[in-house]
C-alpha positions as CSV (number, residue, x, y, z in Angstrom):
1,X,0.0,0.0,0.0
2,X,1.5,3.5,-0.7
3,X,1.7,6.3,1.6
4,X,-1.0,8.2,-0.6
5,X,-3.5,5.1,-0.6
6,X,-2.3,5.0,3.1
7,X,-3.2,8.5,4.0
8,X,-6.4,8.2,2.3
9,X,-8.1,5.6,3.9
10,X,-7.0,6.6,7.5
11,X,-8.7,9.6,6.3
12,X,-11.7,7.8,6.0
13,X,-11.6,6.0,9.0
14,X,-11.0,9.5,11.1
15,X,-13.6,10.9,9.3
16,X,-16.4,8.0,10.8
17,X,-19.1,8.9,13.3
18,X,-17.5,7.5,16.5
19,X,-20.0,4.1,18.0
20,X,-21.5,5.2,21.4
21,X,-20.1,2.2,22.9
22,X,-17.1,1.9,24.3
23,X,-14.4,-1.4,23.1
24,X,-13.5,-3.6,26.3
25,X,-10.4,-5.0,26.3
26,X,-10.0,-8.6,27.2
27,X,-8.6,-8.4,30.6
28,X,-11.9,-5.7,32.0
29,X,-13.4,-7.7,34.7
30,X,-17.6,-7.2,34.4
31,X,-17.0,-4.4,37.3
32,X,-14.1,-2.2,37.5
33,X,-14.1,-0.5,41.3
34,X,-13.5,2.1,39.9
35,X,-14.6,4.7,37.3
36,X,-12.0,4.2,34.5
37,X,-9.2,7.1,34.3
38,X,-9.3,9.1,30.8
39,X,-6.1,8.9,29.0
40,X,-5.5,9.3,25.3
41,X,-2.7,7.8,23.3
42,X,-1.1,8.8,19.9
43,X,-1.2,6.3,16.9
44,X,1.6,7.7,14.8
45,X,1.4,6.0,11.2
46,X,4.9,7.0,9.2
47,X,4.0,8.0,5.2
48,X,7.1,7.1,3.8
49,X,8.0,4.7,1.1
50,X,7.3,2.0,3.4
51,X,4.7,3.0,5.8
52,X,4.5,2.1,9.6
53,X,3.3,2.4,12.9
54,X,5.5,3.9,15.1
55,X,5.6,2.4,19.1
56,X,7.5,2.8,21.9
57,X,8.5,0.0,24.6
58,X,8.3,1.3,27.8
59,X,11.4,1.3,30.4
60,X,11.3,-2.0,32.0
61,X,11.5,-0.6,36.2
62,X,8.3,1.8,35.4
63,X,6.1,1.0,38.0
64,X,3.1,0.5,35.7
65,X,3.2,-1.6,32.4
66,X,7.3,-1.4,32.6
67,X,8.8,-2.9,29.9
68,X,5.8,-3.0,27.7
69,X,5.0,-1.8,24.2
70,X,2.7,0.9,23.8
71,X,1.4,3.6,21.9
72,X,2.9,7.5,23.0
73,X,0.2,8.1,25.6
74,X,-0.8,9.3,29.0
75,X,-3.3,10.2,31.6
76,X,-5.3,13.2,30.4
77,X,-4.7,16.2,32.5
78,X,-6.9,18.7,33.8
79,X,-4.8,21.1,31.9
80,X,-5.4,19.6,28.7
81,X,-8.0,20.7,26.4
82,X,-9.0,17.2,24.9
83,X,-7.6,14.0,24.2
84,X,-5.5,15.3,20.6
85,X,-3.8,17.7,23.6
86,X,-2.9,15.3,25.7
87,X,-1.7,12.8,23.1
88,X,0.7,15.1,21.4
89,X,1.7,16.5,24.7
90,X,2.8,12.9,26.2
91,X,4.2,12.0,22.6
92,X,7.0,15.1,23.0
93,X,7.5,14.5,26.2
94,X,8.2,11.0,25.9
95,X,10.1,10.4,22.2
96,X,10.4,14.4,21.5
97,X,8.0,14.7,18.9
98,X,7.6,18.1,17.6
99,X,3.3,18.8,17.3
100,X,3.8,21.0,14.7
101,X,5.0,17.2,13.0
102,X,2.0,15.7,13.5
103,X,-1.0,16.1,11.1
104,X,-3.8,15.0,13.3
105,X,-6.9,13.3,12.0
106,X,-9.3,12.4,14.0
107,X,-9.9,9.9,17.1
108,X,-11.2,6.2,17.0
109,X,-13.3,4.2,19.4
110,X,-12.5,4.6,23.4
111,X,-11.0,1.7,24.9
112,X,-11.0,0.6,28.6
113,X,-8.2,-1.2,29.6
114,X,-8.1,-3.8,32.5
115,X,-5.7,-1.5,35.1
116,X,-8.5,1.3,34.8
117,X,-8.1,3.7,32.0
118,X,-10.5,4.8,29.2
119,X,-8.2,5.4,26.3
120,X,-9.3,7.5,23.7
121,X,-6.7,6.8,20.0
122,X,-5.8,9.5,18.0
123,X,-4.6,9.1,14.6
124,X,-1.9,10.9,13.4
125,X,0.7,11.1,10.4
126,X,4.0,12.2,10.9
127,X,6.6,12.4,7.9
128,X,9.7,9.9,7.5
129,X,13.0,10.4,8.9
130,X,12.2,12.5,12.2
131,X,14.8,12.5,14.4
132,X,13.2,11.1,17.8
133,X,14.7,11.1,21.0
134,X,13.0,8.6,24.2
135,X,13.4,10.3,27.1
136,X,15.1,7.4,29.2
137,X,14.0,7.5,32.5
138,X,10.3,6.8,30.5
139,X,11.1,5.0,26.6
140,X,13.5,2.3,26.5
141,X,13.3,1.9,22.6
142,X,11.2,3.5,19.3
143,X,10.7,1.1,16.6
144,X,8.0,0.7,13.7
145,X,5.4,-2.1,12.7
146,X,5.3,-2.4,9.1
147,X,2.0,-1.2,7.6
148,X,2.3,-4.9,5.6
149,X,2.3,-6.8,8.9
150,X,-1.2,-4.7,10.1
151,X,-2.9,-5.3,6.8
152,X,-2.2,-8.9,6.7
153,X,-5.3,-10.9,8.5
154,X,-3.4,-14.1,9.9
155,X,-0.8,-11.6,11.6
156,X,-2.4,-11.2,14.9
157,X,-2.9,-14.3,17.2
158,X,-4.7,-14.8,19.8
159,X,-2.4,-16.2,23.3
160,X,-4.0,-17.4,26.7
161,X,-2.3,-16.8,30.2
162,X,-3.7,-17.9,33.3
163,X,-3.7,-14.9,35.9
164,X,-4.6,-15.8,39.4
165,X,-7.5,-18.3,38.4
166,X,-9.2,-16.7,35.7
167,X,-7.7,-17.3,32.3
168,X,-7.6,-14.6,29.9
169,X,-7.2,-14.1,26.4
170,X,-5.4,-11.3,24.3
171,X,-4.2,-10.1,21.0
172,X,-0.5,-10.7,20.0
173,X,1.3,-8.9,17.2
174,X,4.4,-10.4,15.6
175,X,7.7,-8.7,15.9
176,X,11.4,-9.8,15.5
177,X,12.5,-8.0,18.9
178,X,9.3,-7.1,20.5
179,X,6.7,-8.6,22.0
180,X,3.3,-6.5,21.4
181,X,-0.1,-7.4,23.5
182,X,-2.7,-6.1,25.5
183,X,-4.7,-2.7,24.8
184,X,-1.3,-1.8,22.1
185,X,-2.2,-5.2,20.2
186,X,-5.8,-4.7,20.6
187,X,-6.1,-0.8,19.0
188,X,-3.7,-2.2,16.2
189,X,-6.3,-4.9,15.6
190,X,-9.3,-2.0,15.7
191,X,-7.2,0.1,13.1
192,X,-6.1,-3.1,11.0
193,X,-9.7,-4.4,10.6
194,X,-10.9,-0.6,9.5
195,X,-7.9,-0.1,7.3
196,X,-8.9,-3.5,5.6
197,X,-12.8,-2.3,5.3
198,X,-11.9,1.3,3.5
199,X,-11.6,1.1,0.0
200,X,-9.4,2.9,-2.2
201,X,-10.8,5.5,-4.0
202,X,-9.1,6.6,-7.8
203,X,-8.0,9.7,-6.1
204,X,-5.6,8.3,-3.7
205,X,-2.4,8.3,-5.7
Protein backbone atom coordinates (compact mmCIF):
# COMPACT_ATOMS: atom_id res chain seq x y z
CA UNK A 1 0.00 0.00 0.00
CA UNK A 2 1.52 3.47 -0.75
CA UNK A 3 1.66 6.32 1.65
CA UNK A 4 -0.98 8.22 -0.59
CA UNK A 5 -3.50 5.13 -0.64
CA UNK A 6 -2.34 5.00 3.08
CA UNK A 7 -3.25 8.47 4.03
CA UNK A 8 -6.36 8.16 2.30
CA UNK A 9 -8.10 5.56 3.85
CA UNK A 10 -6.97 6.64 7.54
CA UNK A 11 -8.72 9.59 6.27
CA UNK A 12 -11.66 7.81 6.03
CA UNK A 13 -11.57 5.99 8.97
CA UNK A 14 -10.99 9.55 11.10
CA UNK A 15 -13.57 10.91 9.30
CA UNK A 16 -16.42 7.97 10.83
CA UNK A 17 -19.12 8.86 13.33
CA UNK A 18 -17.48 7.48 16.53
CA UNK A 19 -20.00 4.05 18.03
CA UNK A 20 -21.54 5.23 21.37
CA UNK A 21 -20.15 2.17 22.88
CA UNK A 22 -17.08 1.88 24.25
CA UNK A 23 -14.38 -1.39 23.06
CA UNK A 24 -13.52 -3.57 26.34
CA UNK A 25 -10.41 -4.99 26.31
CA UNK A 26 -10.04 -8.63 27.20
CA UNK A 27 -8.65 -8.39 30.58
CA UNK A 28 -11.95 -5.69 32.02
CA UNK A 29 -13.37 -7.67 34.75
CA UNK A 30 -17.63 -7.17 34.37
CA UNK A 31 -16.97 -4.45 37.32
CA UNK A 32 -14.13 -2.22 37.55
CA UNK A 33 -14.11 -0.53 41.32
CA UNK A 34 -13.51 2.15 39.92
CA UNK A 35 -14.62 4.73 37.26
CA UNK A 36 -12.03 4.19 34.51
CA UNK A 37 -9.22 7.14 34.32
CA UNK A 38 -9.32 9.06 30.78
CA UNK A 39 -6.08 8.90 29.00
CA UNK A 40 -5.48 9.30 25.33
CA UNK A 41 -2.73 7.77 23.26
CA UNK A 42 -1.15 8.85 19.90
CA UNK A 43 -1.18 6.29 16.86
CA UNK A 44 1.59 7.66 14.75
CA UNK A 45 1.44 5.97 11.17
CA UNK A 46 4.88 7.03 9.23
CA UNK A 47 3.99 8.04 5.23
CA UNK A 48 7.05 7.12 3.82
CA UNK A 49 7.96 4.68 1.05
CA UNK A 50 7.25 2.02 3.42
CA UNK A 51 4.71 3.04 5.78
CA UNK A 52 4.46 2.08 9.64
CA UNK A 53 3.26 2.36 12.92
CA UNK A 54 5.46 3.86 15.10
CA UNK A 55 5.63 2.43 19.10
CA UNK A 56 7.46 2.78 21.92
CA UNK A 57 8.50 0.02 24.57
CA UNK A 58 8.32 1.30 27.79
CA UNK A 59 11.39 1.31 30.36
CA UNK A 60 11.33 -2.00 32.03
CA UNK A 61 11.50 -0.64 36.22
CA UNK A 62 8.34 1.84 35.38
CA UNK A 63 6.08 0.99 37.99
CA UNK A 64 3.11 0.51 35.70
CA UNK A 65 3.19 -1.59 32.37
CA UNK A 66 7.31 -1.36 32.64
CA UNK A 67 8.80 -2.90 29.93
CA UNK A 68 5.80 -2.97 27.65
CA UNK A 69 5.00 -1.80 24.17
CA UNK A 70 2.70 0.95 23.79
CA UNK A 71 1.43 3.64 21.95
CA UNK A 72 2.93 7.52 22.97
CA UNK A 73 0.16 8.13 25.58
CA UNK A 74 -0.78 9.26 29.04
CA UNK A 75 -3.34 10.22 31.63
CA UNK A 76 -5.28 13.16 30.36
CA UNK A 77 -4.66 16.22 32.54
CA UNK A 78 -6.86 18.71 33.84
CA UNK A 79 -4.76 21.12 31.87
CA UNK A 80 -5.36 19.61 28.69
CA UNK A 81 -8.00 20.71 26.40
CA UNK A 82 -8.97 17.21 24.85
CA UNK A 83 -7.55 14.00 24.22
CA UNK A 84 -5.47 15.27 20.65
CA UNK A 85 -3.77 17.72 23.57
CA UNK A 86 -2.94 15.33 25.68
CA UNK A 87 -1.68 12.77 23.12
CA UNK A 88 0.72 15.08 21.37
CA UNK A 89 1.69 16.51 24.71
CA UNK A 90 2.79 12.94 26.16
CA UNK A 91 4.18 12.01 22.62
CA UNK A 92 7.03 15.15 23.00
CA UNK A 93 7.54 14.47 26.18
CA UNK A 94 8.18 11.02 25.92
CA UNK A 95 10.07 10.44 22.22
CA UNK A 96 10.44 14.39 21.52
CA UNK A 97 7.96 14.71 18.93
CA UNK A 98 7.62 18.13 17.56
CA UNK A 99 3.33 18.81 17.29
CA UNK A 100 3.76 21.03 14.70
CA UNK A 101 5.04 17.19 12.98
CA UNK A 102 2.00 15.73 13.46
CA UNK A 103 -1.04 16.14 11.07
CA UNK A 104 -3.79 15.01 13.34
CA UNK A 105 -6.87 13.35 11.95
CA UNK A 106 -9.34 12.36 14.03
CA UNK A 107 -9.94 9.89 17.06
CA UNK A 108 -11.15 6.17 17.04
CA UNK A 109 -13.32 4.22 19.42
CA UNK A 110 -12.46 4.61 23.44
CA UNK A 111 -11.03 1.66 24.93
CA UNK A 112 -10.99 0.63 28.58
CA UNK A 113 -8.19 -1.21 29.61
CA UNK A 114 -8.11 -3.78 32.52
CA UNK A 115 -5.69 -1.49 35.10
CA UNK A 116 -8.50 1.26 34.75
CA UNK A 117 -8.15 3.71 32.05
CA UNK A 118 -10.53 4.82 29.19
CA UNK A 119 -8.15 5.42 26.28
CA UNK A 120 -9.29 7.51 23.68
CA UNK A 121 -6.67 6.82 20.04
CA UNK A 122 -5.80 9.48 18.02
CA UNK A 123 -4.65 9.14 14.59
CA UNK A 124 -1.92 10.88 13.37
CA UNK A 125 0.69 11.12 10.36
CA UNK A 126 4.04 12.21 10.88
CA UNK A 127 6.65 12.37 7.88
CA UNK A 128 9.74 9.93 7.52
CA UNK A 129 13.02 10.38 8.94
CA UNK A 130 12.19 12.50 12.19
CA UNK A 131 14.83 12.49 14.44
CA UNK A 132 13.22 11.10 17.84
CA UNK A 133 14.68 11.15 21.00
CA UNK A 134 12.98 8.56 24.22
CA UNK A 135 13.42 10.29 27.06
CA UNK A 136 15.12 7.39 29.20
CA UNK A 137 14.01 7.48 32.47
CA UNK A 138 10.31 6.80 30.49
CA UNK A 139 11.07 4.97 26.61
CA UNK A 140 13.52 2.25 26.49
CA UNK A 141 13.34 1.90 22.63
CA UNK A 142 11.17 3.48 19.26
CA UNK A 143 10.67 1.07 16.59
CA UNK A 144 8.02 0.74 13.67
CA UNK A 145 5.41 -2.06 12.74
CA UNK A 146 5.25 -2.42 9.12
CA UNK A 147 2.03 -1.21 7.63
CA UNK A 148 2.25 -4.86 5.64
CA UNK A 149 2.27 -6.75 8.87
CA UNK A 150 -1.15 -4.71 10.09
CA UNK A 151 -2.94 -5.31 6.80
CA UNK A 152 -2.17 -8.89 6.66
CA UNK A 153 -5.31 -10.94 8.55
CA UNK A 154 -3.43 -14.10 9.87
CA UNK A 155 -0.85 -11.64 11.56
CA UNK A 156 -2.41 -11.20 14.93
CA UNK A 157 -2.88 -14.34 17.23
CA UNK A 158 -4.70 -14.76 19.77
CA UNK A 159 -2.37 -16.23 23.27
CA UNK A 160 -3.95 -17.37 26.69
CA UNK A 161 -2.32 -16.76 30.21
CA UNK A 162 -3.66 -17.95 33.26
CA UNK A 163 -3.66 -14.85 35.85
CA UNK A 164 -4.58 -15.80 39.40
CA UNK A 165 -7.47 -18.34 38.36
CA UNK A 166 -9.24 -16.75 35.72
CA UNK A 167 -7.69 -17.32 32.35
CA UNK A 168 -7.59 -14.59 29.91
CA UNK A 169 -7.18 -14.14 26.45
CA UNK A 170 -5.40 -11.34 24.29
CA UNK A 171 -4.16 -10.07 20.96
CA UNK A 172 -0.50 -10.71 19.97
CA UNK A 173 1.28 -8.95 17.16
CA UNK A 174 4.45 -10.36 15.57
CA UNK A 175 7.71 -8.68 15.87
CA UNK A 176 11.38 -9.81 15.51
CA UNK A 177 12.51 -8.02 18.91
CA UNK A 178 9.30 -7.13 20.53
CA UNK A 179 6.71 -8.55 21.98
CA UNK A 180 3.32 -6.45 21.45
CA UNK A 181 -0.13 -7.44 23.52
CA UNK A 182 -2.70 -6.09 25.50
CA UNK A 183 -4.69 -2.73 24.77
CA UNK A 184 -1.33 -1.79 22.15
CA UNK A 185 -2.22 -5.21 20.23
CA UNK A 186 -5.77 -4.67 20.64
CA UNK A 187 -6.10 -0.78 19.03
CA UNK A 188 -3.73 -2.21 16.15
CA UNK A 189 -6.27 -4.89 15.58
CA UNK A 190 -9.26 -2.00 15.68
CA UNK A 191 -7.20 0.06 13.10
CA UNK A 192 -6.12 -3.07 11.02
CA UNK A 193 -9.72 -4.39 10.62
CA UNK A 194 -10.86 -0.63 9.54
CA UNK A 195 -7.88 -0.08 7.25
CA UNK A 196 -8.88 -3.45 5.57
CA UNK A 197 -12.81 -2.35 5.29
CA UNK A 198 -11.88 1.29 3.50
CA UNK A 199 -11.61 1.08 0.02
CA UNK A 200 -9.39 2.94 -2.25
CA UNK A 201 -10.75 5.46 -4.04
CA UNK A 202 -9.07 6.61 -7.77
CA UNK A 203 -8.00 9.74 -6.11
CA UNK A 204 -5.59 8.26 -3.72
CA UNK A 205 -2.43 8.32 -5.66
Amino acid sequence: MTAAELRVRLTAIAAEPLPGDVAHGDDVLEILDRPPVPAAVLVPVILGLTPGILLTKRNAHLNKHGGQVSFPGGRIDAHDEDAEAAALREAEEEIALDPAQVEVLGRMADYVTGTGYIITPVLGLLPPGLALRPAPEEVEAVFELPIEVLLDPDAPKRQRHHVRGIWREYWVWPHPDHYIWGATAAILVHLAQKLRAVEPHASAG
